[in-house]
N, CA, C and O atoms as a Tripos MOL2 file, in Angstrom:
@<TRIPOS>MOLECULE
protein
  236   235    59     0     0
PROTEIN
NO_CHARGES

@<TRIPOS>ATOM
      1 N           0.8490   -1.1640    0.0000 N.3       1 UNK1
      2 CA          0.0000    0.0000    0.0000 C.3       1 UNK1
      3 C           0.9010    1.2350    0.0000 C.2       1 UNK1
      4 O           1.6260    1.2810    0.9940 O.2       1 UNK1
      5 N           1.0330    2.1790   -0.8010 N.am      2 UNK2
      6 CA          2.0780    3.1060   -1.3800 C.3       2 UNK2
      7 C           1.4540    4.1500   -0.7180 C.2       2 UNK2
      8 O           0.2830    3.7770   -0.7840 O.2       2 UNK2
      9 N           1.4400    5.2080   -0.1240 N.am      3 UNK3
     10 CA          1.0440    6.2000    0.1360 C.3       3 UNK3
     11 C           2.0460    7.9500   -0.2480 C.2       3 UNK3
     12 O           1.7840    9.1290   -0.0100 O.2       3 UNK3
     13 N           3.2130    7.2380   -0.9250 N.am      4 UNK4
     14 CA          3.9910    8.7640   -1.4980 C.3       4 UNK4
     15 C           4.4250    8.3930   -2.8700 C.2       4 UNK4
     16 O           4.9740    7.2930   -2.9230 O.2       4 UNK4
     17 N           4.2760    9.2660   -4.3990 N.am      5 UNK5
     18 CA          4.6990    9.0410   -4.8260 C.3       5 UNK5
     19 C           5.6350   10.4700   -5.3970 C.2       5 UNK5
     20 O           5.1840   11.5840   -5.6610 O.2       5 UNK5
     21 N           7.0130   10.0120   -5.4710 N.am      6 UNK6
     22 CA          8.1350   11.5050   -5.8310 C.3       6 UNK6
     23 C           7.2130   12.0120   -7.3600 C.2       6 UNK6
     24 O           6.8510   11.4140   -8.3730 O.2       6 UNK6
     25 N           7.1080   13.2770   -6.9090 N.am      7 UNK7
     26 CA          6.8090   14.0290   -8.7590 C.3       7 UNK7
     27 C           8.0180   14.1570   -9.4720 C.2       7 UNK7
     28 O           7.8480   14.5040  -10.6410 O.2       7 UNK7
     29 N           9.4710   13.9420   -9.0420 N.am      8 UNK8
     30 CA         10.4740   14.4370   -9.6660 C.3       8 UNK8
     31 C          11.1100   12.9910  -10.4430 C.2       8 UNK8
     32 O          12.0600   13.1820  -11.2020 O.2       8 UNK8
     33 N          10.6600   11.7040  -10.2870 N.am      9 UNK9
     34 CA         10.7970   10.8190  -11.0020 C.3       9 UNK9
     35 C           9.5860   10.1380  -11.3950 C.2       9 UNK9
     36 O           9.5280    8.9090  -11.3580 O.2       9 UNK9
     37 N           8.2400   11.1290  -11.9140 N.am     10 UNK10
     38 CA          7.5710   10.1970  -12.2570 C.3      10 UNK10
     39 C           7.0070    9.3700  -12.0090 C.2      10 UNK10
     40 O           6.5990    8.6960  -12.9550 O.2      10 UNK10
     41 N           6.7040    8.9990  -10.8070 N.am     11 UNK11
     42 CA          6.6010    7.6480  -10.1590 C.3      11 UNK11
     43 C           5.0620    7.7590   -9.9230 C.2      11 UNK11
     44 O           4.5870    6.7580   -9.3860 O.2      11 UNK11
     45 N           4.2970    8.6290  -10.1720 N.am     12 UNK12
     46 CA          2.5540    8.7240  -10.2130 C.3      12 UNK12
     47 C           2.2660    7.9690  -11.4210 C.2      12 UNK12
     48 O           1.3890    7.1570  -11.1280 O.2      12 UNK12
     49 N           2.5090    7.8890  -12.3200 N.am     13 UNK13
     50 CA          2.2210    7.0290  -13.4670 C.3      13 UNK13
     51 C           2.8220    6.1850  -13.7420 C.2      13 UNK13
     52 O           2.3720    5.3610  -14.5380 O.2      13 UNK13
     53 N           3.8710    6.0720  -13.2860 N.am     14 UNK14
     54 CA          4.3510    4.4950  -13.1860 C.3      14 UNK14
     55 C           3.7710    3.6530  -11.8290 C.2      14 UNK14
     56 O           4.4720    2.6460  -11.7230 O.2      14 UNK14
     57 N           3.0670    3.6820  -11.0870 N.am     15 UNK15
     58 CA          2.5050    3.5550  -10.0830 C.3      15 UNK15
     59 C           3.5770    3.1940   -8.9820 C.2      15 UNK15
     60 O           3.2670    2.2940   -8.2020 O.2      15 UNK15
     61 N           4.4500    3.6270   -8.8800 N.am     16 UNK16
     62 CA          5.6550    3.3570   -8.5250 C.3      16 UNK16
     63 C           6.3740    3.9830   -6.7550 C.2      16 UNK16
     64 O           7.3940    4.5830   -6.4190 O.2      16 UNK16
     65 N           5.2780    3.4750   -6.0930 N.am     17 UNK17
     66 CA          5.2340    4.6940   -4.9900 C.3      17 UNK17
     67 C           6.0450    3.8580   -3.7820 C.2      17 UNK17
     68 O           6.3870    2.6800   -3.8820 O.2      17 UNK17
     69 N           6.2830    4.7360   -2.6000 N.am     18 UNK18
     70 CA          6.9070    4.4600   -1.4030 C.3      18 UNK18
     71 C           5.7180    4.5190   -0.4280 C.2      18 UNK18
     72 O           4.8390    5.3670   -0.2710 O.2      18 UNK18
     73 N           6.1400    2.5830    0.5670 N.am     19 UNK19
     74 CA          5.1260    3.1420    1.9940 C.3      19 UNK19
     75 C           5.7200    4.2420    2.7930 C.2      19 UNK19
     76 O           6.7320    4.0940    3.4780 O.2      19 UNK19
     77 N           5.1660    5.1650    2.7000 N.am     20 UNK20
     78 CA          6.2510    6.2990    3.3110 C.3      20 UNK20
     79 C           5.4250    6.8680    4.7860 C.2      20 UNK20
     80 O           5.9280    7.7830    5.4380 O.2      20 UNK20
     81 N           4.5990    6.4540    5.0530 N.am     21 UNK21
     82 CA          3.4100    6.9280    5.6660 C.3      21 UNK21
     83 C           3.1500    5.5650    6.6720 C.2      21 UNK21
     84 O           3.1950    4.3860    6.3200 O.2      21 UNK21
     85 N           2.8370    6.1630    8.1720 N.am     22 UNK22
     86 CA          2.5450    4.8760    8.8020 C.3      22 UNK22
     87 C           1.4150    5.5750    9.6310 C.2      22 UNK22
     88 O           1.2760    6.7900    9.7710 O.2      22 UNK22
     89 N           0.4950    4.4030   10.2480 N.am     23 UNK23
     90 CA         -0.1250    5.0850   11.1370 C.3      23 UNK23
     91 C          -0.5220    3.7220   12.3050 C.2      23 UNK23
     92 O          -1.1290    2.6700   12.1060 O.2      23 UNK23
     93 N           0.0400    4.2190   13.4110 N.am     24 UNK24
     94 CA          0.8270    2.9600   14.0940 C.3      24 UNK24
     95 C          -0.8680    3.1560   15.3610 C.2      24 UNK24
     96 O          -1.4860    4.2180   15.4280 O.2      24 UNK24
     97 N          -1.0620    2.5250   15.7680 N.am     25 UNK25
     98 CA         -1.7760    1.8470   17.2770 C.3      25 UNK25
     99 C          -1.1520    0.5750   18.1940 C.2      25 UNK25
    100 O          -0.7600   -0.5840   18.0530 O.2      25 UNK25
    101 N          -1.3610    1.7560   19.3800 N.am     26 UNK26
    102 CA         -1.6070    0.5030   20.7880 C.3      26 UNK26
    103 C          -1.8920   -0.4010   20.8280 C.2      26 UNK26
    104 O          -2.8310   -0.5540   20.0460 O.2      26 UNK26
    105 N          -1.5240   -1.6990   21.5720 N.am     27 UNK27
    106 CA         -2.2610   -2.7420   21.5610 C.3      27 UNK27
    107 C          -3.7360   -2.5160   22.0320 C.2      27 UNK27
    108 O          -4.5190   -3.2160   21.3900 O.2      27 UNK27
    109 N          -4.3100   -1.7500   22.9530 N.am     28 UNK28
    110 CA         -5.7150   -1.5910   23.4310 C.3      28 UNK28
    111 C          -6.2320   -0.8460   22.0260 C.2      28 UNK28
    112 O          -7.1800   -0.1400   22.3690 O.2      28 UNK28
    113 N          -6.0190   -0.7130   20.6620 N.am     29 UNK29
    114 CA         -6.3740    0.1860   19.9000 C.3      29 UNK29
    115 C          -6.2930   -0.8290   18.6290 C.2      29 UNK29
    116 O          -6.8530   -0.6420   17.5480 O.2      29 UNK29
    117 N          -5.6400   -1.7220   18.9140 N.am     30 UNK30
    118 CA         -5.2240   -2.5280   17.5170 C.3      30 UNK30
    119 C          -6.5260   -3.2900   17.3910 C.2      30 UNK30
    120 O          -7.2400   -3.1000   16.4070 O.2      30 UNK30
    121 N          -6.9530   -4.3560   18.5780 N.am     31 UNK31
    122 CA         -7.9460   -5.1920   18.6420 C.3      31 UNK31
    123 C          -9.2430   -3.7130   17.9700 C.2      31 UNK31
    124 O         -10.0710   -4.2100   17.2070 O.2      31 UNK31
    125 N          -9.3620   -2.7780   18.0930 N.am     32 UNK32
    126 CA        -10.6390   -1.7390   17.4920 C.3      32 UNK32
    127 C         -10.8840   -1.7830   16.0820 C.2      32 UNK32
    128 O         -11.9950   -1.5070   15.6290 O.2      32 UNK32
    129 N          -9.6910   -2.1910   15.1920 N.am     33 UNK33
    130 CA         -9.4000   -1.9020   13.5970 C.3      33 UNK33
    131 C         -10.2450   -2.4440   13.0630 C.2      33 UNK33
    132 O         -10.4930   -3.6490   13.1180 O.2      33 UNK33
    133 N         -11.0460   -1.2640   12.2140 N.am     34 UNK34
    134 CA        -11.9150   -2.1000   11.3000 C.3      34 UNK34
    135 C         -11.2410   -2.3450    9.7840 C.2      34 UNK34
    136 O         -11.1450   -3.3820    9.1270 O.2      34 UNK34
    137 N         -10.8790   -1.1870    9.5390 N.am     35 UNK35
    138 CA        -10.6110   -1.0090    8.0060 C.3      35 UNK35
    139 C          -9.1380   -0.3840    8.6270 C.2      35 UNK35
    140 O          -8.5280   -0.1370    9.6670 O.2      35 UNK35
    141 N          -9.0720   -0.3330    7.1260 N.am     36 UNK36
    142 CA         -7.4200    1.2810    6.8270 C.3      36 UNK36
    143 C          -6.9530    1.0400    5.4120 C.2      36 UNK36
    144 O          -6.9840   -0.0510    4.8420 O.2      36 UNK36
    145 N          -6.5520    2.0850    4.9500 N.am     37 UNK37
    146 CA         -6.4330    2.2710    3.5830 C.3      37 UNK37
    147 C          -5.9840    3.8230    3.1150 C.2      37 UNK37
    148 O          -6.3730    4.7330    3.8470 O.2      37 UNK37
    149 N          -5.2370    4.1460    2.0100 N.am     38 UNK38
    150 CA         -4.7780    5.0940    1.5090 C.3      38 UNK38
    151 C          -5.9270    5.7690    0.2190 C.2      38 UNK38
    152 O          -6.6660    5.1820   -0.5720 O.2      38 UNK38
    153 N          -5.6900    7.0950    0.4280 N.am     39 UNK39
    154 CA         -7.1290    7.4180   -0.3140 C.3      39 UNK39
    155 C          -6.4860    7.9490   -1.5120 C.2      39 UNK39
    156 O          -6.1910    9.1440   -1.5150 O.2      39 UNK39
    157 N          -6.1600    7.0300   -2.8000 N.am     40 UNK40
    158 CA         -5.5000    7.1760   -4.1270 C.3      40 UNK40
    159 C          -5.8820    8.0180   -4.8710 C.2      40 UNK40
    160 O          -5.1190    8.3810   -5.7660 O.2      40 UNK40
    161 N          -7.1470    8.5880   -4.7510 N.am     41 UNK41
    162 CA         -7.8970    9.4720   -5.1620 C.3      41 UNK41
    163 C          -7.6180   10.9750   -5.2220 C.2      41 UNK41
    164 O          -7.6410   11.6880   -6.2250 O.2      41 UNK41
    165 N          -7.3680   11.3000   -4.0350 N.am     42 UNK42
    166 CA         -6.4860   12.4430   -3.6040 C.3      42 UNK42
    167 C          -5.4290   12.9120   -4.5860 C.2      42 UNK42
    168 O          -5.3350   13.9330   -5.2680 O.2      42 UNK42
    169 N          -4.6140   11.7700   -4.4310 N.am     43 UNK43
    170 CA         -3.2240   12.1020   -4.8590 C.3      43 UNK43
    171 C          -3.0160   12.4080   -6.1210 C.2      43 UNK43
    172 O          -2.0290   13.1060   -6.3590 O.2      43 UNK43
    173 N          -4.0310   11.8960   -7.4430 N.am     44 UNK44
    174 CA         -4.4180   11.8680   -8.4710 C.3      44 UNK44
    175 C          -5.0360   13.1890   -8.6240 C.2      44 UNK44
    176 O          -5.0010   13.1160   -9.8520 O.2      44 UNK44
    177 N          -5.4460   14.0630   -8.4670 N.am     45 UNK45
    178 CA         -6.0150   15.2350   -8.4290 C.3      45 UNK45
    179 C          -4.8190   16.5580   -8.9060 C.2      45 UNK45
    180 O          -3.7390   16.6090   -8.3180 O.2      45 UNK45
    181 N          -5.0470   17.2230   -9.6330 N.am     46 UNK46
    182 CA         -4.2610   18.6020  -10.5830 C.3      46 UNK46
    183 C          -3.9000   19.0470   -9.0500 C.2      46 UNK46
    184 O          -4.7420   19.0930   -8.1530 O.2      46 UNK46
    185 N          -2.2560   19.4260   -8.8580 N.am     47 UNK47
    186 CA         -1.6950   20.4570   -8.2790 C.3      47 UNK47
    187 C          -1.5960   19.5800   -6.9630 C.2      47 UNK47
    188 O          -1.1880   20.2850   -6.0390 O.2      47 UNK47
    189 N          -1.8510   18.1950   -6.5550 N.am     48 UNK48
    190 CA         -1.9640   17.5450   -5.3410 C.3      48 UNK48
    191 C          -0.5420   17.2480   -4.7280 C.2      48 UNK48
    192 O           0.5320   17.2500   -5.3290 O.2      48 UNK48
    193 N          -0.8700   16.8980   -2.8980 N.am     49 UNK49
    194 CA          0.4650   16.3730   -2.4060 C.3      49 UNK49
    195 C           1.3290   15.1430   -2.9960 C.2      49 UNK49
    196 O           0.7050   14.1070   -3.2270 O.2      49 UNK49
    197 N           2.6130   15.1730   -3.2400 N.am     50 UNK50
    198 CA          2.6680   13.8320   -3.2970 C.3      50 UNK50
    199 C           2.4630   12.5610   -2.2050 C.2      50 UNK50
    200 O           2.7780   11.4040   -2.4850 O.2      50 UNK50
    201 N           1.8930   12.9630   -0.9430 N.am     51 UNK51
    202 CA          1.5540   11.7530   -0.1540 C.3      51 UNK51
    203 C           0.0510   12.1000   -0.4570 C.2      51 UNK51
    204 O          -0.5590   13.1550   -0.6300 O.2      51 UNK51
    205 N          -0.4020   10.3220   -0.4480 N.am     52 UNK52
    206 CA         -1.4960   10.8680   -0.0940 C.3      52 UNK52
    207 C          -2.5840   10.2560    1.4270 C.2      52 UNK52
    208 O          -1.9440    9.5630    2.2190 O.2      52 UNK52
    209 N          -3.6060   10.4190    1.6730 N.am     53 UNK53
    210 CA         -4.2230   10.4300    3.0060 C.3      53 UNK53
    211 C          -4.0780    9.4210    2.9370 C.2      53 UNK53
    212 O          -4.1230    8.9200    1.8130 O.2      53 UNK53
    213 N          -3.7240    8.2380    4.5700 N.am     54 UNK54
    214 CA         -3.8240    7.6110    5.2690 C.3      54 UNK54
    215 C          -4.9180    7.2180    6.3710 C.2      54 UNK54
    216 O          -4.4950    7.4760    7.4980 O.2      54 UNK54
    217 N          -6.1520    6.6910    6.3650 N.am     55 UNK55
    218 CA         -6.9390    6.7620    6.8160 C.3      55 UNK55
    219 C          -7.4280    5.2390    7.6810 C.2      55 UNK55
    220 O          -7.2590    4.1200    7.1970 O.2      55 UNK55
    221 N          -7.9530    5.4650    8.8160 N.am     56 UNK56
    222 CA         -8.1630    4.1710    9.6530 C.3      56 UNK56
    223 C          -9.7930    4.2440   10.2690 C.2      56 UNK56
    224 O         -10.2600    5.3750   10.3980 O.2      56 UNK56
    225 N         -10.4930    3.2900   10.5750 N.am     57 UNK57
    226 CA        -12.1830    3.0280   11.1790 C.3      57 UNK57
    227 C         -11.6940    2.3170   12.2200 C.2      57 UNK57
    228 O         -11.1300    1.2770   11.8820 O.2      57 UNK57
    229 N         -11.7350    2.5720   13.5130 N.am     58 UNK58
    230 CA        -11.8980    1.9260   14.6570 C.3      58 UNK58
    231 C         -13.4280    1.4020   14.9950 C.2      58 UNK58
    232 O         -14.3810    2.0640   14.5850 O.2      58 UNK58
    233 N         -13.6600    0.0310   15.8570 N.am     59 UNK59
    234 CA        -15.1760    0.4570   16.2780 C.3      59 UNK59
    235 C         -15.0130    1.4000   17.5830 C.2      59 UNK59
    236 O         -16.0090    1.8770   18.1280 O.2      59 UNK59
@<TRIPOS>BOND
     1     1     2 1
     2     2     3 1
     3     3     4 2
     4     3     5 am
     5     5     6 1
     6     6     7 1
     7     7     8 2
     8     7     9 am
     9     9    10 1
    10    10    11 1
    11    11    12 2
    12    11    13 am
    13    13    14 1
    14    14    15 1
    15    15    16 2
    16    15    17 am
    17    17    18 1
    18    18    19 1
    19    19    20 2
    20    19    21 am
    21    21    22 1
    22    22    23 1
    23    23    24 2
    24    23    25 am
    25    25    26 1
    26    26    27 1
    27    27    28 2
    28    27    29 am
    29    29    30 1
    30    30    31 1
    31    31    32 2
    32    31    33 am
    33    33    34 1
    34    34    35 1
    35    35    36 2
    36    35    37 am
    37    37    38 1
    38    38    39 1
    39    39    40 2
    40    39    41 am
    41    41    42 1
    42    42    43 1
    43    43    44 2
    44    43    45 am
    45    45    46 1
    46    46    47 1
    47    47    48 2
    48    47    49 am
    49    49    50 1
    50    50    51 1
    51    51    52 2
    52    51    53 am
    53    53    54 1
    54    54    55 1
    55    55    56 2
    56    55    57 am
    57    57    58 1
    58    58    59 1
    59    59    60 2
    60    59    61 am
    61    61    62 1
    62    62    63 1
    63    63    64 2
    64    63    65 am
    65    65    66 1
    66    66    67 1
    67    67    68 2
    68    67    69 am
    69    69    70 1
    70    70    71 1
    71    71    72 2
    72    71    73 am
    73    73    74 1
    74    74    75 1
    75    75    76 2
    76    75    77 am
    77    77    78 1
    78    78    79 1
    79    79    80 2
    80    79    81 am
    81    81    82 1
    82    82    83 1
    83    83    84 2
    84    83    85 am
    85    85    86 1
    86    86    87 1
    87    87    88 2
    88    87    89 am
    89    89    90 1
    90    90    91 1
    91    91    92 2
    92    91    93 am
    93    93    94 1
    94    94    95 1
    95    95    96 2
    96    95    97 am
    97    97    98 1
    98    98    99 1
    99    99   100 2
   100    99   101 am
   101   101   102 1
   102   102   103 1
   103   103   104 2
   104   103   105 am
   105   105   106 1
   106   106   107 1
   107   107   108 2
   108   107   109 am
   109   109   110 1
   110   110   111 1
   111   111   112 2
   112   111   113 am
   113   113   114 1
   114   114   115 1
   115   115   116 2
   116   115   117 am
   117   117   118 1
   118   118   119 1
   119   119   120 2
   120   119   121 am
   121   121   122 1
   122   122   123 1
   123   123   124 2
   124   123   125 am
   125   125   126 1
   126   126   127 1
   127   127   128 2
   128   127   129 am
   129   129   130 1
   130   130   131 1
   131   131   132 2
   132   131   133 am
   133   133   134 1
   134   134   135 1
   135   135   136 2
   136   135   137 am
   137   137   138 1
   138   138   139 1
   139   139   140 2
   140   139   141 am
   141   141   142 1
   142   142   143 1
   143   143   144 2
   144   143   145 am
   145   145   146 1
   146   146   147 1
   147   147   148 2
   148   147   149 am
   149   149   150 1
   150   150   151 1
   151   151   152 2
   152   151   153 am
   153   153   154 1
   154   154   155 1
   155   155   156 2
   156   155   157 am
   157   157   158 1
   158   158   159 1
   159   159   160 2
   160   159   161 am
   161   161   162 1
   162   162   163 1
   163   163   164 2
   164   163   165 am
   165   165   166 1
   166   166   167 1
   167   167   168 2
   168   167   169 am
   169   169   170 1
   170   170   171 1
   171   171   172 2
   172   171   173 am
   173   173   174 1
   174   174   175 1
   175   175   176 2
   176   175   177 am
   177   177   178 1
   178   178   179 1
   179   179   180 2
   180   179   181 am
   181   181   182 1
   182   182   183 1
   183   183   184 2
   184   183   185 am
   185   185   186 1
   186   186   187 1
   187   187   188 2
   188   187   189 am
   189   189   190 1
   190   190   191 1
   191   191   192 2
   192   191   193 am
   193   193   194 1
   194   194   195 1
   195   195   196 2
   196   195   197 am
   197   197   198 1
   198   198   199 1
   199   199   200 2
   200   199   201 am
   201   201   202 1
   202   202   203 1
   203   203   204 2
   204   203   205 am
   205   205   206 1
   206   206   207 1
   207   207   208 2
   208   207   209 am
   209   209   210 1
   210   210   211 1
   211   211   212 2
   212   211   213 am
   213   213   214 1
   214   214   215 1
   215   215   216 2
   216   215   217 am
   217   217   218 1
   218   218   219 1
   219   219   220 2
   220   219   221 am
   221   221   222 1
   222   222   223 1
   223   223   224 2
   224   223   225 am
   225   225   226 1
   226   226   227 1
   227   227   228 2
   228   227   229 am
   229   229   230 1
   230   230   231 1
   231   231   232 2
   232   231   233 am
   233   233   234 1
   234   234   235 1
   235   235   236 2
@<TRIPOS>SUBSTRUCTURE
     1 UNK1         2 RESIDUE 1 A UNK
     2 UNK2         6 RESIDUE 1 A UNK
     3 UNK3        10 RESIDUE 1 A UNK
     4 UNK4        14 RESIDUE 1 A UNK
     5 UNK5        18 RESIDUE 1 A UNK
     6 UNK6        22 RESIDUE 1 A UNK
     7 UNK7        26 RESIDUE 1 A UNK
     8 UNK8        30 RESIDUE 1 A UNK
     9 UNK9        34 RESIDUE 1 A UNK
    10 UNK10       38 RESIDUE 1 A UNK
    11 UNK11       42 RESIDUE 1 A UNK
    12 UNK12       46 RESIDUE 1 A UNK
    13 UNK13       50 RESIDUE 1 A UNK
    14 UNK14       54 RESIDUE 1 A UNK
    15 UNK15       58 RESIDUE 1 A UNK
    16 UNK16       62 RESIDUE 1 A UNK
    17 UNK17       66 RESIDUE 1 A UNK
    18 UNK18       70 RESIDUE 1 A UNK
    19 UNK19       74 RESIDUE 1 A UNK
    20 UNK20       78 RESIDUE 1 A UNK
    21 UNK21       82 RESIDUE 1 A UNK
    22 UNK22       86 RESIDUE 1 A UNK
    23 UNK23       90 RESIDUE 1 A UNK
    24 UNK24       94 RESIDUE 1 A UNK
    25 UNK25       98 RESIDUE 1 A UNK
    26 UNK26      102 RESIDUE 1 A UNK
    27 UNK27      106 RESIDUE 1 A UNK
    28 UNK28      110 RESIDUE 1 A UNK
    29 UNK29      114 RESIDUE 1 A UNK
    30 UNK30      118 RESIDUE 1 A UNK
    31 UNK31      122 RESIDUE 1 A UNK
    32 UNK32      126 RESIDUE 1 A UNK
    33 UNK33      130 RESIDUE 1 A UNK
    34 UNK34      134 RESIDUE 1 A UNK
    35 UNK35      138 RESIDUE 1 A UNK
    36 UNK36      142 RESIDUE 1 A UNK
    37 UNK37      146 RESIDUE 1 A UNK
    38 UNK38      150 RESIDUE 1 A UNK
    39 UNK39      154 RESIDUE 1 A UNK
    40 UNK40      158 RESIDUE 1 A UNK
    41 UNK41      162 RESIDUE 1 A UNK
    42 UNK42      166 RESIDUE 1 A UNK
    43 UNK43      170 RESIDUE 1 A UNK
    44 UNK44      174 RESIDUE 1 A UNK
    45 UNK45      178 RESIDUE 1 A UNK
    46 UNK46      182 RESIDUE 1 A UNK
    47 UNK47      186 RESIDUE 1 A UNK
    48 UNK48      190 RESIDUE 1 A UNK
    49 UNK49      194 RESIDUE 1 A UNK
    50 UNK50      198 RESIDUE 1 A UNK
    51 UNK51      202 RESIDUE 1 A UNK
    52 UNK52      206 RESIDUE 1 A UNK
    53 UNK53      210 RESIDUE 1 A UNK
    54 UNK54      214 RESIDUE 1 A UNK
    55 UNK55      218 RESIDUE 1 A UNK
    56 UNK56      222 RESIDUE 1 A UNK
    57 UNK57      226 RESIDUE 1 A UNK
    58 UNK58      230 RESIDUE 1 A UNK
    59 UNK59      234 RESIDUE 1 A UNK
């Protein structure tokens, strides 16, 4: 799951990205995880970051 890709080599269209991005939990927080996922959508967008959002659903 890639969450950075460099604009200075191209690497958005080569899909060619770095996990560069973490988003770490507690053990009292881990057992909560529903989902998690990077929102590719974002990053794809005119003038965008090259990371893009990192996102998690606890219950």
């Amino acid at each position: 799951m890639f969450t950075f890709w460099d604009y200075q080599r191209n690497r958005w269209s080569r899909d060619a990205g770095l996990r560069l991005d973490h988003l770490l939990l507690s053990p009292d927080l881990a057992g909560r995880l529903r989902d998690a996922g990077v929102d590719r959508a974002e990053r794809g967008l005119a003038d965008a970051s090259d990371h893009a959002p990192a996102w998690l659903v606890l219950k």
